[in-house]
N, C-alpha and C positions, 0 to 999 in steps of 0.2 A: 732805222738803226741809229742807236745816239753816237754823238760824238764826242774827244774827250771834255770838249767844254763843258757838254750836259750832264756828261756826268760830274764835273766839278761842281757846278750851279746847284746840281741837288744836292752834294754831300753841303755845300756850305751852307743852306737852308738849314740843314738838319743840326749849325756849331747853338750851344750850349743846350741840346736837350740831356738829359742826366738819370739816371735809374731812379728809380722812387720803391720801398725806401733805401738811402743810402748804404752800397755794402749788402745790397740785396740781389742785384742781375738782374733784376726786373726792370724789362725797359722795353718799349713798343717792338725794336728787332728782333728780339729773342720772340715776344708774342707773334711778331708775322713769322719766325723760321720753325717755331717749333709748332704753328698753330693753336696754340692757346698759353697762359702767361706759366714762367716758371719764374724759379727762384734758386739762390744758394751757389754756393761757387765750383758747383759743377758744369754754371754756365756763362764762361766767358765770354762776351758778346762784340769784340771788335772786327772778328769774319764774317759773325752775322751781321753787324754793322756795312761791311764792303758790301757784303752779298745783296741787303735790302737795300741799298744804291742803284746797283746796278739792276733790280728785279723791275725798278721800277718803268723801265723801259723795253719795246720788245724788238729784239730780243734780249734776252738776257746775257748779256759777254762773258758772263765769269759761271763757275760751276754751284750752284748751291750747297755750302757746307761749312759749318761751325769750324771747321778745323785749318787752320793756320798750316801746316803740314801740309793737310791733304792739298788745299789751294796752290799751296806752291808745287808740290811734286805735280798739278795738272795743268798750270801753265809752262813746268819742264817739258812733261809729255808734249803737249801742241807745240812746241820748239820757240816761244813765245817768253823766254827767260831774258834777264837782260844785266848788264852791270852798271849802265848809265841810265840816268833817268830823263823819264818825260814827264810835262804835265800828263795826268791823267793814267800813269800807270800805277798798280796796286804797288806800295811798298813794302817789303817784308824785314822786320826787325828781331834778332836775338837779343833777350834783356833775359837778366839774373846769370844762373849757373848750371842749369838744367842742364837733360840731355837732349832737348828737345833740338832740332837745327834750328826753327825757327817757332816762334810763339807770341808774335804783334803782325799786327797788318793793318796799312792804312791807304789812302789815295795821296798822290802827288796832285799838291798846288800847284808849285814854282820851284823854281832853283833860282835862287839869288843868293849872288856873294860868295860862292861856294855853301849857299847852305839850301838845303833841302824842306822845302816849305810844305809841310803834309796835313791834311783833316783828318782824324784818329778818333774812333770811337772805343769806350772802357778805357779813356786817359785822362792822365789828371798832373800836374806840376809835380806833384808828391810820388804819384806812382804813374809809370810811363805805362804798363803792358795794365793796368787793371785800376783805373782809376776812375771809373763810375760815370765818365760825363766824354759828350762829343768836343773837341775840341781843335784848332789849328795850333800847330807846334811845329818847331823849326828844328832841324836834325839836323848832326854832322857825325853820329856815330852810331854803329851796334845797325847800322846797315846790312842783312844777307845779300840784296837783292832785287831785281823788278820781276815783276809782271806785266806784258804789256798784251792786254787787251784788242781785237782786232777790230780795231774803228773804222768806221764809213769814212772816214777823214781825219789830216794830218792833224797829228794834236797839237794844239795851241800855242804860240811864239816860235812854230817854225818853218823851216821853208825850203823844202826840197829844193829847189831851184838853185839853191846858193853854189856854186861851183866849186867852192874850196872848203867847207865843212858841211858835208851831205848830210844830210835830212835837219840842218838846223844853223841858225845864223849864233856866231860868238855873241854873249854879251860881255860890255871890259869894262874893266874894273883898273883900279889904282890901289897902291901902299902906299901910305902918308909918314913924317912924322915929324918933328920939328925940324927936320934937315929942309924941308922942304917950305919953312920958315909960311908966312899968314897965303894962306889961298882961299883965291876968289871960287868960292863952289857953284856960283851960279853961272860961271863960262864953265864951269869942268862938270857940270849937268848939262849944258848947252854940243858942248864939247862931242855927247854919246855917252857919256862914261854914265855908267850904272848900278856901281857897288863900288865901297871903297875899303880897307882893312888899315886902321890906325892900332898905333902904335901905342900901349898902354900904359908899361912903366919903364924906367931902365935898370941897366944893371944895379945901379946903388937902393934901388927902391923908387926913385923920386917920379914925380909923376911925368910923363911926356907938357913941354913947356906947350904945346900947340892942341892935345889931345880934345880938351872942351870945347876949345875955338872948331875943331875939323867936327867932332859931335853934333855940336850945333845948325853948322853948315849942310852937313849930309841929313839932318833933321827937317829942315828948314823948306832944301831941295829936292827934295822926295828920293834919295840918294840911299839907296843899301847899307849898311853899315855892320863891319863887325868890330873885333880888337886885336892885335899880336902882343903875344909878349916872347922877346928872345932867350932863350933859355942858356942861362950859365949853371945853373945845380949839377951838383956832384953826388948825390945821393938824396933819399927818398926827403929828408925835414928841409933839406934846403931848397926841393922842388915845390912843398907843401908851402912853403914861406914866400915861393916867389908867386902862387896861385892867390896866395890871400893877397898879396899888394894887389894884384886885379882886380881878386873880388871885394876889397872895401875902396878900389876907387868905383867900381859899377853900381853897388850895393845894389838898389831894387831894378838899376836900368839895364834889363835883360838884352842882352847880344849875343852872337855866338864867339868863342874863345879861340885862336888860333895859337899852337905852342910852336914857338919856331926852334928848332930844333936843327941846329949845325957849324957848333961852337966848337974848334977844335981839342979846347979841353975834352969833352966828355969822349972824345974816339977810346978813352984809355980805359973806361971802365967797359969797353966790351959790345957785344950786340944786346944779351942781357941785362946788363947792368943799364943800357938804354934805355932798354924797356921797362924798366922799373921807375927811373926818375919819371917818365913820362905817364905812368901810370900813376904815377905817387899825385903828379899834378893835377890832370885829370879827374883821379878820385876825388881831389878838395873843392875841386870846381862844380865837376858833376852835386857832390853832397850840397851847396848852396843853390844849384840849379839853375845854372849853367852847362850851356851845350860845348863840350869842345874838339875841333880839328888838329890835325897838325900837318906841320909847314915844315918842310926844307926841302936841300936842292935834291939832283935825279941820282946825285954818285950817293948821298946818304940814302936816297929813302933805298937804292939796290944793294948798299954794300953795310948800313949800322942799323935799316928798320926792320923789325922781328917778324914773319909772317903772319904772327898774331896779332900787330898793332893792323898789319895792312888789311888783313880780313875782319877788323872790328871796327876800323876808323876812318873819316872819309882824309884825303890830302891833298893837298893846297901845293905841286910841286914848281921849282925852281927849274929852268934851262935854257939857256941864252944862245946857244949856238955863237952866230959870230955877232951878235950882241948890236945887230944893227939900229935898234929902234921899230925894228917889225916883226912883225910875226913869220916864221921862218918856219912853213909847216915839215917840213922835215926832223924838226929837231922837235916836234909835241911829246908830251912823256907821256909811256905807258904805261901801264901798272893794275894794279887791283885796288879799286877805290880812288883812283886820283878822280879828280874833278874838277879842278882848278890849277890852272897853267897858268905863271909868272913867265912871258917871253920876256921880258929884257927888263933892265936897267939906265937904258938911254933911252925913256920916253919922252914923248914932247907933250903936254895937254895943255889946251888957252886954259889959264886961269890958274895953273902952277909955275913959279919960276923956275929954270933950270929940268934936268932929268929925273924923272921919275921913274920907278917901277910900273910896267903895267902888267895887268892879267886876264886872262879871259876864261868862264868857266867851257869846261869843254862835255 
């Protein structure tokens, strides 16, 4: 029986194979699911893609079948459905406007940083759900769901054993930004710390004085890295306008985006009207291609986040309890889609001066 490793191992064997000819669905999974080769776009192949993964071992964990849907309604049946992920569970994504619930499906890598590291067959930079080639892509939105697989053994970077987060140890992370003035990232690698979330522009536009320096360092150090940006917008152009200062300080250096979101201005335009600036952002980011999150504390995400942002987007939440510098499991947010828990504000890490934020995905 494989485990989830083996099954990762294979799908990664299989990153950049690509249909031939392009824009055709002719690609070796569809010939092993359908038993001889087809073509045309009545044959999207990224279940068959899961499905030929998993076939290739016996037995086979998952059900044989093209269909996105049908996959997921059979990992409901077997009670095998899940909201948080592991390496090695099937990922299931809603993309476009269909009526479909669900219509992408891929395998979990990793979860770093709050982002969700998956191998995706019939994906492409340009089009997520139908883009012709296998490949590894970093999610933080348009998430339904897991599937989780009944493996011979515990899936990969975790450890029942841990006492205070069953079936898996925290990995933690930081929030930088020139507050926290030149750090040494090779004590705050040393440290444990394993993803960190800098700070991209500020309010006036101007770029974070420390942003390239902290880039570099979590480059350097083999350190997670994404970006925040705080959001002050008050309607859709001025959300769109503070997405581009990101995307032309990032240009081609792909990260995933976090929108921090809980400026007391914006409480005034509503639950709605929330949902709009943050979509408005979103949109301009996603269109350059860019993955993004969003970030704020536990009273906004239950009392100004729309049920719609929560069931399409993954969240980076805020809760300090009494703000000790520790993790205070009592006070973990829970929610639909959170994944990443900001415990405090009174961090200590070698190689930062002063308090930091720290986070752990959960």
């Amino acid at each position: 029986m494989p485990s989830a490793q083996d099954i990762i191992n294979k799908a990664m064997g299989e990153v950049g194979i690509t249909e031939y000819p392009p824009n055709s669905n002719n690609v070796k999974y569809n010939t092993a699911y359908y038993g001889h080769e087809v073509s045309g776009s009545s044959y999207p192949w990224c279940c068959a893609f899961v499905w030929w993964v998993f076939a290739q071992f016996n037995p086979c964990l998952v059900k044989k079948t093209a269909s996105c849907q049908d996959l997921g309604n059979w990992f409901n049946q077997q009670g095998r459905w899940h909201s948080d992920p592991q390496p090695g569970d099937v990922v299931f994504f809603h993309f476009n406007t269909n009526d479909r619930w669900t219509n992408h499906v891929g395998i979990v890598k990793d979860i770093k940083g709050g982002v969700i590291e998956t191998i995706e067959g019939n994906t492409s930079v340009s089009s997520d759900d139908n883009g012709g080639a296998v490949m590894v892509r970093q999610r933080t939105s348009n998430i339904v769901g897991y599937g989780r697989p009944d493996y011979s053994e515990q899936a990969p970077g975790t450890d029942p054993g841990d006492p205070d987060v069953p079936g898996h140890e925290y990995q933690y992370g930081v929030d930088v930004s020139e507050c926290q003035g030149s750090i040494d990232w090779q004590k705050v690698k040393e440290s444990g710390i394993s993803f960190a979330c800098m700070r991209s522009t500020k309010k006036n536009g101007s770029v974070d004085a420390t942003f390239e320096q902290n880039l570099a360092g979590c480059i350097q150090h083999g350190i997670d890295y994404s970006c925040y940006k705080y959001a002050y917008a008050l309607n859709h152009d001025e959300a769109r306008r503070e997405a581009d200062g990101v995307i032309n300080l990032l240009k081609d250096r792909k990260m995933p985006i976090w929108y921090d979101v809980e400026d007391n201005s914006l409480i005034s335009l509503g639950k709605d009207g929330i949902e709009g600036v943050i979509l408005a952002f979103i949109g301009e980011c996603k269109e350059a291609g860019f993955d993004v999150g969003i970030y704020c504390n536990k009273n906004w995400y239950d009392g100004y986040i729309s049920q719609y942002l929560k069931d399409k987007y993954m969240f980076w939440v805020a809760r300090y309890g009494k703000n000790t510098g520790q993790i205070d499991e009592q006070y973990k947010p829970t929610g639909r889609n959170i994944m990443a828990w900001q415990y405090t504000s009174k961090g200590i890490v070698a190689g930062i001066s002063g308090n930091v934020d720290r986070d752990v995905i959960l």
